[in-house]
C-alpha angles and dihedrals in degrees: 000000000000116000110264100261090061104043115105082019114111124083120221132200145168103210091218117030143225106013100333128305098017091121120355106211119227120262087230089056096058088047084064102042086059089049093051099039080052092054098049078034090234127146122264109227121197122193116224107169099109103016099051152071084067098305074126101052085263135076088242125026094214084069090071084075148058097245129084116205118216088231145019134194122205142173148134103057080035089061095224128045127239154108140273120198145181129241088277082089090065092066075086122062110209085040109170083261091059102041120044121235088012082134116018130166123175084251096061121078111027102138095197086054091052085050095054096044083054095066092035083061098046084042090056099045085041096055084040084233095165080069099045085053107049091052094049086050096059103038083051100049082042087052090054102042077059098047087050089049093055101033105033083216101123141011139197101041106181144153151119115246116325107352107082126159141174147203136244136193101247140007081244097058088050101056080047085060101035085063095038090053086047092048086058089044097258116139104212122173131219126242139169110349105293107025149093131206128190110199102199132194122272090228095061121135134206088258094053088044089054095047081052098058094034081057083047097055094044089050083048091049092050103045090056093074102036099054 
């Protein structure tokens, strides 16, 4: 148990919520909520699960802004799930870092997993892939906002790297995109209530980007005149 003064003090966020890309919080906002963990002197929290390991373009999401959180937590890309932490985590002595299995979970400690994550990240600073990312990402979200300017079929379109997501109208006319991506062999995901996200993979290449949009416009096409 943490001592009294720190129970019920630590803030935790995804910086971008349900599911990723549902909703991207203000930079100023997030200004605001380490200003306000300082002042109660509770730790900030950032959830990295989903944002992080470079889906963004970097290696962490939380670097596309001017806050550092005290603590982050990662997995899944990572291959095996856990925290990093600054020196905050010291104001307790028998910190996690301190005393062993003070926080334990059946997806922490597999070393084959740890030595896995560590070439995919040489590989990834030797391919130069943040890069890679971070221009496909942007070609992509640009191919889109021109898709929405032409169609009208969809608004919003956002995103940082590889995790991009739009809007549409209805429910209804999601589950009407969903199906039409999937008829021209594009998995989307639902999130929210109105919107869509593509995820794509950090290996990705322009030409991929461009077969992508070309199967978005065909979905588009077809949905037209289907809705």
């Amino acid at each position: 148990m943490l001592p009294p003064k720190w129970r019920d003090r630590a803030k935790h966020l995804r910086l971008v919520s349900r599911q990723v890309l549902k909703q991207h919080f203000r930079n100023e906002f997030l200004e605001k909520l380490r200003q306000y963990a300082d002042e109660r002197e509770a730790l900030l929290i950032f959830d990295e699960v989903q944002t992080g390991f470079y889906g963004s373009g970097k290696p962490w999401f939380w670097q596309h802004t001017t806050v550092k959180p005290d603590v982050v937590s990662f997995g899944k890309k990572t291959q095996t799930c856990g925290i990093y932490a600054n020196r905050r985590v010291d104001e307790i002595s028998e910190n996690v870092f301190n005393r062993s299995s003070r926080i334990n979970s059946t997806w922490g400690g597999n070393l084959v997993d740890m030595v896995r994550c560590t070439q995919f990240i040489k590989i990834i600073e030797r391919d130069n892939i943040a890069e890679q990312v971070t221009n496909v990402g942007n070609h992509v979200i640009a191919g889109l906002r021109a898709i929405a300017n032409e169609s009208g079929a969809f608004t919003s379109v956002r995103g940082k790297g590889s995790l991009i997501a739009f809007t549409v109208p209805s429910p209804e006319h999601r589950a009407a995109m969903l199906s039409s991506l999937m008829d021209a062999a594009v998995i989307a995901l639902p999130c929210g209530v109105r919107s869509v996200r593509f995820r794509l993979p950090l290996i990705m290449t322009i030409e991929d980007a461009d077969e992508l949009l070309n199967r978005t416009r065909i979905a588009v096409s077809s949905l037209a005149t289907t809705v």
